[in-house]
C-alpha positions in Angstrom: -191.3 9.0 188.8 -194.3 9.0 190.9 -196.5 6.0 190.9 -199.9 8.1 191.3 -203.0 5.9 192.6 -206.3 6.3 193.8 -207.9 4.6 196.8 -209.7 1.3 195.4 -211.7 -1.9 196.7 -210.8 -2.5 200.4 -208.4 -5.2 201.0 -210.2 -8.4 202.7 -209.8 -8.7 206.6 -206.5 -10.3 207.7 -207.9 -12.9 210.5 -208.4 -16.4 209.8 -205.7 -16.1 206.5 -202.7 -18.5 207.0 -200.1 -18.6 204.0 -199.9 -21.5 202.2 -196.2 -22.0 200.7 -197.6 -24.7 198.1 -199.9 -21.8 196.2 -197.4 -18.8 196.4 -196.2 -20.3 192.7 -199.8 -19.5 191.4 -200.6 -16.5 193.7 -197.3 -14.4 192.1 -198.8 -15.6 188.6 -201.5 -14.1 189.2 -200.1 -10.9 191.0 -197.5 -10.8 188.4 -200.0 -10.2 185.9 -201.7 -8.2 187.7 -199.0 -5.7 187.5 -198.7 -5.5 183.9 -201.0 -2.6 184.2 -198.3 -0.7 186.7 -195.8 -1.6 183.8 -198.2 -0.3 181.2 -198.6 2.6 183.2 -194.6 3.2 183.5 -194.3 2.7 180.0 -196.7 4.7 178.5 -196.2 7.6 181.0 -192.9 7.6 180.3 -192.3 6.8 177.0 -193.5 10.4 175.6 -189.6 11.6 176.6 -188.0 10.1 173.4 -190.7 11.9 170.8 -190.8 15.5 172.9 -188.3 16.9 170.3 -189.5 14.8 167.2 -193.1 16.3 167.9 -192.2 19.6 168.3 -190.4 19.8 164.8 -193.1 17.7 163.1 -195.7 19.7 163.9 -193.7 23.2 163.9 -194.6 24.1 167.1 -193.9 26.2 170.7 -193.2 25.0 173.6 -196.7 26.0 175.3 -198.4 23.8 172.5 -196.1 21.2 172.9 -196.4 21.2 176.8 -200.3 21.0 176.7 -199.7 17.7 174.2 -197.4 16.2 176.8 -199.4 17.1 179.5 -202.9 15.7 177.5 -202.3 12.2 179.3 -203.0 13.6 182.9 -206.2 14.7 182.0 -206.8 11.0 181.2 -205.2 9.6 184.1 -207.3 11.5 186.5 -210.6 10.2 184.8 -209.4 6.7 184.9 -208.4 7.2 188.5 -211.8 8.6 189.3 -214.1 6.1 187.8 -212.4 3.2 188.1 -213.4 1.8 191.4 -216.9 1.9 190.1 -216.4 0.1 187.0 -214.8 -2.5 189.0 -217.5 -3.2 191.3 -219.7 -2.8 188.6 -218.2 -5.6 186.0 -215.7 -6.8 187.6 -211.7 -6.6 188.0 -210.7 -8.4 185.4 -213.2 -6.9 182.9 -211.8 -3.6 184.0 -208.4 -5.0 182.8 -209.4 -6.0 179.8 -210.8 -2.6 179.3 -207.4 -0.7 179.8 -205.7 -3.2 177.7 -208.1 -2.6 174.7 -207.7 1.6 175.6 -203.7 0.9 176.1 -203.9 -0.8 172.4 -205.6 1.7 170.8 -203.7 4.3 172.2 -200.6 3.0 171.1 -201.7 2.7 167.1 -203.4 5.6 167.3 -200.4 7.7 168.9 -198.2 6.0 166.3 -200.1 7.2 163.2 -201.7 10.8 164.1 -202.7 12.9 161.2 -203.2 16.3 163.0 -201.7 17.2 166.9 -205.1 17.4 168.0 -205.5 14.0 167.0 -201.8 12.7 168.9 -203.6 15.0 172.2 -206.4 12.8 172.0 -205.0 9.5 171.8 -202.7 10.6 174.3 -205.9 11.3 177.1 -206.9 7.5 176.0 -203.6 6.2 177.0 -204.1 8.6 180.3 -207.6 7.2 180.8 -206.3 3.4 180.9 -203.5 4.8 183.0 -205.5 6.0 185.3 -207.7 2.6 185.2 -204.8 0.7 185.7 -203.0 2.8 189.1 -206.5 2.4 190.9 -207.1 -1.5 189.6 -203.8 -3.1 190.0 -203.3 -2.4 193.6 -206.8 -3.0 194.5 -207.2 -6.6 192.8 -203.9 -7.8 194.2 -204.9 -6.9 197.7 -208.0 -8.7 197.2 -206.1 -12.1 195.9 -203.1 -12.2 198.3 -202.5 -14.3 201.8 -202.2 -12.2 204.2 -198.9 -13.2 204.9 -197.6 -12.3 201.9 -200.0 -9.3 201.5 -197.1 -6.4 201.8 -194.4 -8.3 199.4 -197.0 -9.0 196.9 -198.6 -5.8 196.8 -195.0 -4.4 195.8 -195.1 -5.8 192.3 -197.4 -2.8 191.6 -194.7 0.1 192.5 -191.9 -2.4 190.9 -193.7 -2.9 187.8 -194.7 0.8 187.2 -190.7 1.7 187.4 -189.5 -1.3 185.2 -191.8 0.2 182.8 -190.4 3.5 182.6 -187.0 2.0 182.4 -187.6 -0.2 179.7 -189.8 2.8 177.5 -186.0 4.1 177.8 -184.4 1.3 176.4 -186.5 0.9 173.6 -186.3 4.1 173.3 -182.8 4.0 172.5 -182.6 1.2 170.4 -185.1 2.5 168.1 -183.0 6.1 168.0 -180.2 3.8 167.0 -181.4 2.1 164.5 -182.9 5.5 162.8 -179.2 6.3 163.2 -179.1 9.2 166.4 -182.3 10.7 164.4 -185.6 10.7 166.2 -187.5 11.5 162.7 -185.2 8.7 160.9 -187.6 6.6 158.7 -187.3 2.9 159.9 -189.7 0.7 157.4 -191.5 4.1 156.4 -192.3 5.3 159.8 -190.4 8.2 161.8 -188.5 6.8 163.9 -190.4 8.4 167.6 -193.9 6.8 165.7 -192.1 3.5 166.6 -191.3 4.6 169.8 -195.2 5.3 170.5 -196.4 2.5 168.8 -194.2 -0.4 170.4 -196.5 -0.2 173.7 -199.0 -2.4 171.1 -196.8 -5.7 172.3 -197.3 -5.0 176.4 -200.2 -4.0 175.8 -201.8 -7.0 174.0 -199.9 -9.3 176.3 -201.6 -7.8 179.6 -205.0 -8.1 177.9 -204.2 -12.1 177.1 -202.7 -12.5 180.5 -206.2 -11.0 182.1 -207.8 -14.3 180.9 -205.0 -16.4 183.1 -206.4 -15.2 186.1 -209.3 -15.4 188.1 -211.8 -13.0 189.4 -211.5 -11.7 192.9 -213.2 -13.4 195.8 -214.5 -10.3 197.0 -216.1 -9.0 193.3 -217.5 -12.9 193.3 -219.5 -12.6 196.6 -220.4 -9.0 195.7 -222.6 -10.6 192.9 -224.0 -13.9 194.7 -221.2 -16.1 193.0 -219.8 -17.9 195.9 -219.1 -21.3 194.7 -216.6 -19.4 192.3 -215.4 -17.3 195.1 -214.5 -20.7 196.8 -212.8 -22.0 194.0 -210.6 -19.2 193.8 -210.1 -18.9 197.6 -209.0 -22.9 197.4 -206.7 -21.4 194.4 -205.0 -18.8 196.2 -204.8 -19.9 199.7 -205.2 -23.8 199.9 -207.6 -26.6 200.3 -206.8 -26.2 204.1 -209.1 -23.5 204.7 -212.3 -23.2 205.9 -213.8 -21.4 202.3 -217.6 -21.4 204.1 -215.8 -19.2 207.3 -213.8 -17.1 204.6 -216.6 -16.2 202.0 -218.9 -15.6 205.6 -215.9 -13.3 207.1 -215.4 -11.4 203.9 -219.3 -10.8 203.2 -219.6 -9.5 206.7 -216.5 -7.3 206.2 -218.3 -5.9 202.8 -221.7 -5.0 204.8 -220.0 -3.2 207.6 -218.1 -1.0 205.4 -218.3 2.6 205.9 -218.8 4.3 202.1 -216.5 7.5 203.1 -217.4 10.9 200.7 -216.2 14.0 200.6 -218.5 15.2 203.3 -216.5 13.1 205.9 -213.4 15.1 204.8 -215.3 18.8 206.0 -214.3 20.4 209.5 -211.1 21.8 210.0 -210.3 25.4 210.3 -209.7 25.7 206.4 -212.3 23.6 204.9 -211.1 19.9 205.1 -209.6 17.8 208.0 -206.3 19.0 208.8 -204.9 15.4 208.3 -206.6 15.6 205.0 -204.4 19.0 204.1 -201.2 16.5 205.4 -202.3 14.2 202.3 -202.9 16.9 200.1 -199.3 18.3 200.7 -197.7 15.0 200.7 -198.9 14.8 196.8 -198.4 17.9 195.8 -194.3 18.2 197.1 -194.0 15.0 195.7 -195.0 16.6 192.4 -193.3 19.9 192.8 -189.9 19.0 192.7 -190.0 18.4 189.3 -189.3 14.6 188.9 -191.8 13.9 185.9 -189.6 16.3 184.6 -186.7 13.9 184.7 -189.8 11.0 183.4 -191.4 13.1 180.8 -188.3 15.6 179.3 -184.9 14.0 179.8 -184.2 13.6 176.6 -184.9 17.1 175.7 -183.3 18.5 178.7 -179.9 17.3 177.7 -180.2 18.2 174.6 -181.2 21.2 175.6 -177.5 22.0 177.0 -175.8 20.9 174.0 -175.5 16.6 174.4 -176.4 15.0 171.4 -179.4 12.5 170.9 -178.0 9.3 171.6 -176.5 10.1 174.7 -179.5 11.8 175.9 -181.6 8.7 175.3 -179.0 6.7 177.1 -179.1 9.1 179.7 -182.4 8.9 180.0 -182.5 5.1 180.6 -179.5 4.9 183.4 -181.8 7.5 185.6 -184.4 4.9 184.8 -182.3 2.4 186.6 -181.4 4.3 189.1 -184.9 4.7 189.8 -185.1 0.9 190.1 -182.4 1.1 192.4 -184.0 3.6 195.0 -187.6 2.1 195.0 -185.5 -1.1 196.1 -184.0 0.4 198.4 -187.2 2.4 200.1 -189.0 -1.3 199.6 -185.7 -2.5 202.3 -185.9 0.3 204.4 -189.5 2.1 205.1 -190.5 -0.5 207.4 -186.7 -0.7 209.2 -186.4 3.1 210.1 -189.6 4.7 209.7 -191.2 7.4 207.0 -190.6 10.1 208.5 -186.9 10.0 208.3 -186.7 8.4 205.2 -188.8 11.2 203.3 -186.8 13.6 205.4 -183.1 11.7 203.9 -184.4 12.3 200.9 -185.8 15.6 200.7 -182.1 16.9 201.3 -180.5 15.0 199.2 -183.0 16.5 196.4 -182.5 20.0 197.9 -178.4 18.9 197.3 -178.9 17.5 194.0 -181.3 20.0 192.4 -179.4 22.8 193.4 -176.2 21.6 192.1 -177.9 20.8 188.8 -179.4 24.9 188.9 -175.7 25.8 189.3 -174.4 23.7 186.3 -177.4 24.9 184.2 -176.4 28.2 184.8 -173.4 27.7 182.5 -175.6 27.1 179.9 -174.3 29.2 176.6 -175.8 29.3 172.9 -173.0 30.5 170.2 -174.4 31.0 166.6 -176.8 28.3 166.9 -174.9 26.3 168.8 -176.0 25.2 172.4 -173.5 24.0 174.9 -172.2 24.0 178.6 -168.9 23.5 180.2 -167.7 19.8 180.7 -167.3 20.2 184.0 -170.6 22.1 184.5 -171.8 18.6 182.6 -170.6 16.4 184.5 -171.9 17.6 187.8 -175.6 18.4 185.7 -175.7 14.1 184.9 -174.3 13.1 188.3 -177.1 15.7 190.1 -179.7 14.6 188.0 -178.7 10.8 189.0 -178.5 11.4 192.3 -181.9 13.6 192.2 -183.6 10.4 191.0 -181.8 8.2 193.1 -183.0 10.5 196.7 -186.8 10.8 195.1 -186.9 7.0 194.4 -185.5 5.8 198.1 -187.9 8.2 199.7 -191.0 10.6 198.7 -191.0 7.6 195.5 -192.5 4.9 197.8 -193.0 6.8 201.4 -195.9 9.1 200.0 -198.1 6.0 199.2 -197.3 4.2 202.4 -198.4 7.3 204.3 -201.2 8.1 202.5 -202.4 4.3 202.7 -202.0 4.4 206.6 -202.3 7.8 207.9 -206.4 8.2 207.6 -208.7 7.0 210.1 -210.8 4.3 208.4 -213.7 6.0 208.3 -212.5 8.3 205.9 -209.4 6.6 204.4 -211.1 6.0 200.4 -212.0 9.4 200.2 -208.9 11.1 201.7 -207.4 9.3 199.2 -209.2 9.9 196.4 -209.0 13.9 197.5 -204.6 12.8 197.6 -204.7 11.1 194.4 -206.3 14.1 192.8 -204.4 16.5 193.9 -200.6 15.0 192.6 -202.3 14.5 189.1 -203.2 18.7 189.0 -199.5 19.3 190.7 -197.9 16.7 188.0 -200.1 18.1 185.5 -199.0 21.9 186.9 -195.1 20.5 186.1 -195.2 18.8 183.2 -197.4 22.2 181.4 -195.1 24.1 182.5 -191.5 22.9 181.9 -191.1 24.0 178.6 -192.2 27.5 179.0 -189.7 27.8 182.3 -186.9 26.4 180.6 -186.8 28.4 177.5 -187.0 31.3 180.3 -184.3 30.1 182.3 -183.6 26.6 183.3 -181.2 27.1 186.0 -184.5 29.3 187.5 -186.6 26.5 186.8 -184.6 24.2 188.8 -184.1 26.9 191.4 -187.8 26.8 192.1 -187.8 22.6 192.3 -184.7 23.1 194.9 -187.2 25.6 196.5 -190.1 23.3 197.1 -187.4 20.0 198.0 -186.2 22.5 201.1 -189.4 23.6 202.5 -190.9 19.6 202.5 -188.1 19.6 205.5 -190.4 21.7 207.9 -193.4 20.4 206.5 -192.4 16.5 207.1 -191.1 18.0 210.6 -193.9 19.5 212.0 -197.0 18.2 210.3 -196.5 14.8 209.0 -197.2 12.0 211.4 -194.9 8.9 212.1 -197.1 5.7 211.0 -194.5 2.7 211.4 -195.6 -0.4 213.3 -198.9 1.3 214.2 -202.4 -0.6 213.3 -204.7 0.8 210.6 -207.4 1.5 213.4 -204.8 3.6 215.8 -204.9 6.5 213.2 -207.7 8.8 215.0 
């Protein structure tokens, strides 16, 4: 899946940080729960896939309806993402978290217990809204509270923790399908059994509100508000008694006041409206989107049972991509700094070009007798191992690579905003997907994964000729 986030509070200059071993215990405490959000925000993104098929039949409806249901989170995510930032620097970080835990809470019961669709859809943009609070947050806060010499590792919890979430959604997704026996409307202690599966993101969610009281307040929210003797104390916390916290809190307010507030205006000038490094972003987040991996996030489940597997195996099938997905983010985490973006993004855009193209050929064989859907073993066998290796090539590449480039490509003057215009534009394209999945696959889902196969293929020339090479270069050499 895509780990979709929007440009937050700058990070605090690098000069005059020196690591200090002794507090990297407590600093990956803190950056640790930090990340619960990202985890929240795998889990509850994610965890939709086991209930798709339950929630159709419950509420006896098409697939149209059902994909605007699905799709209702997005619209939530997007408002998160967009106001975030200013609620931060308005109240604070950590109030911020608290907010999204409360929102992350109540979506959960309410999603759990809906009386009418509309009502699931609403509770469903909640969930998006704290989703959205939590992608721009997370990132932003743990940047603000790591030593720079840790900076890069630490700020990886964030991507980690969004796909551990998804994978776990998947396991408890399964468990809970096996203990309603393979049924997703099984009655488990007089709840279906896909309400469970909803309503389980209570327990994360209550835990990353508890842990937001563990941890301090950033430095740089502190001395945004005149509270400097705090912003010491947590400077002393995070980075040692050795430094100079009169020199840091002096550095970081004089960073804060020479800020340049980029806007949309900054963005205006090229030949088609925006900057033409601004249209790289923009394309960056949108093929990330369009070849179809919330898809795999959002409808795995119901895509093999759409070919004839039965429930239980689908779930199960559903969390091994989810590992798999662990596996390739660790994998891009290894590698994007050894042999550059570019070619990473370019491995894996032909590997998903290979992958989703073999999985359109084995859809193909797709048959429905009397009621009865199935395809050819064979066929089957190459559809899981595509749909693996699909995962595997968008985790060890556009996965991670997308928000490493869109983080360092802008010149600083306009960096937030390019990236706020980036962010936006992969929640329309994922929203674009994920509406429109069911519709193309009761149409034809070998054409449906014809078109992703499409859009995998022409990211080749686009990475080729358009996107710029940002390994080992300074933020302030991108002009």
């Amino acid at each position: 899946m895509s780990s979709s986030r929007s440009a937050g509070p700058a990070p605090v200059p690098e000069s005059g940080r020196t690591a200090h071993p002794e507090h990297l215990g407590h600093v990956v405490f803190i950056t640790a729960a930090a990340a619960m959000g990202g985890f929240l925000f795998g889990y509850d993104s994610s965890v939709i896939n086991g209930a798709v098929e339950a929630i159709r039949d419950r509420f006896d409806i098409g697939s149209e309806t059902l994909a605007q249901v699905i799709a209702a989170a997005l619209i939530g995510c997007a408002l998160g993402a967009a106001t975030a930032g200013r609620i931060a620097d308005r109240i604070g970080r950590i109030r911020c978290m608290q907010i999204a835990s409360v929102l992350f809470t109540a979506s959960a019961i309410g999603s759990a217990l809906p009386f009418a669709l509309w009502d699931l859809a609403a509770w469903r943009v909640i969930g998006g809204f704290a989703i959205g609070m939590a992608s721009v947050i997370g990132p932003a806060y743990i940047a603000e509270v790591s030593p720079a010499a840790y900076r890069g590792r630490l700020a990886s919890f964030q991507q980690a923790a969004i796909v551990i979430g998804i994978a776990v959604s998947q396991l408890v997704n399964w468990g809970i399908l096996n203990m309603a026996g393979g049924d997703q409307r099984g009655e488990i202690g007089g709840l279906e059994a896909w309400q469970w599966m909803l309503g389980v993101m209570v327990i994360p969610a209550v835990l990353y509100g508890l842990l937001s009281f563990a941890i301090p307040e950033s430095p740089r929210f502190l001395i945004s508000v005149g509270r400097t003797d705090q912003a010491k104390k947590v400077l002393t916390e995070v980075e040692g008694s050795r430094i100079d916290t009169d020199a840091r809190i002096a550095e970081i307010d004089r960073a804060m006041r020479s800020e340049h507030k980029s806007t949309f205006k900054d963005l205006l000038g090229g030949r088609f409206g925006l900057l033409p490094i601004v249209w790289v972003g923009i394309g960056l987040s949108v093929f990330q989107q369009l070849v179809g991996i919330n898809v795999i996030f959002y409808y795995s489940s119901s895509l093999w049972q759409s070919v004839g597997i039965d429930p239980s195996s689908s779930f199960l099938y559903s969390f091994t991509t989810s590992i798999i997905n662990i596996v390739g983010t660790v994998i891009a985490m290894i590698f994007v700094d050894r042999i550059g973006r570019k070619p990473l993004a370019l491995i894996g855009s032909a590997g998903m070009a290979v992958s989703l193209g073999a999985a359109a050929w084995a859809f193909s064989y797709k048959t429905e007798i009397g009621g009865e859907i199935s395809i050819p073993e064979a066929q089957g066998t190459v559809a899981l191992v595509a749909a693996h290796s699909f995962v595997l090539f968008f985790a060890l590449s556009w996965g991670v690579v997308v928000w490493v480039l869109l983080g360092e490509m802008f010149p600083n003057r306009i960096r937030a905003a390019a990236l706020g215009v980036a962010a936006a534009a992969q929640w329309v394209a994922n929203w674009l997907v994920t509406v429109t999945f069911p519709t193309l696959s009761d149409w034809n889902l070998s054409g449906a994964y014809m078109i992703y196969t499409g859009f995998a293929l022409l990211s080749i020339p686009f990475i080729l000729k358009w996107v710029p090479e940002t390994k080992g270069k300074a933020l302030e050499e991108m002009g």
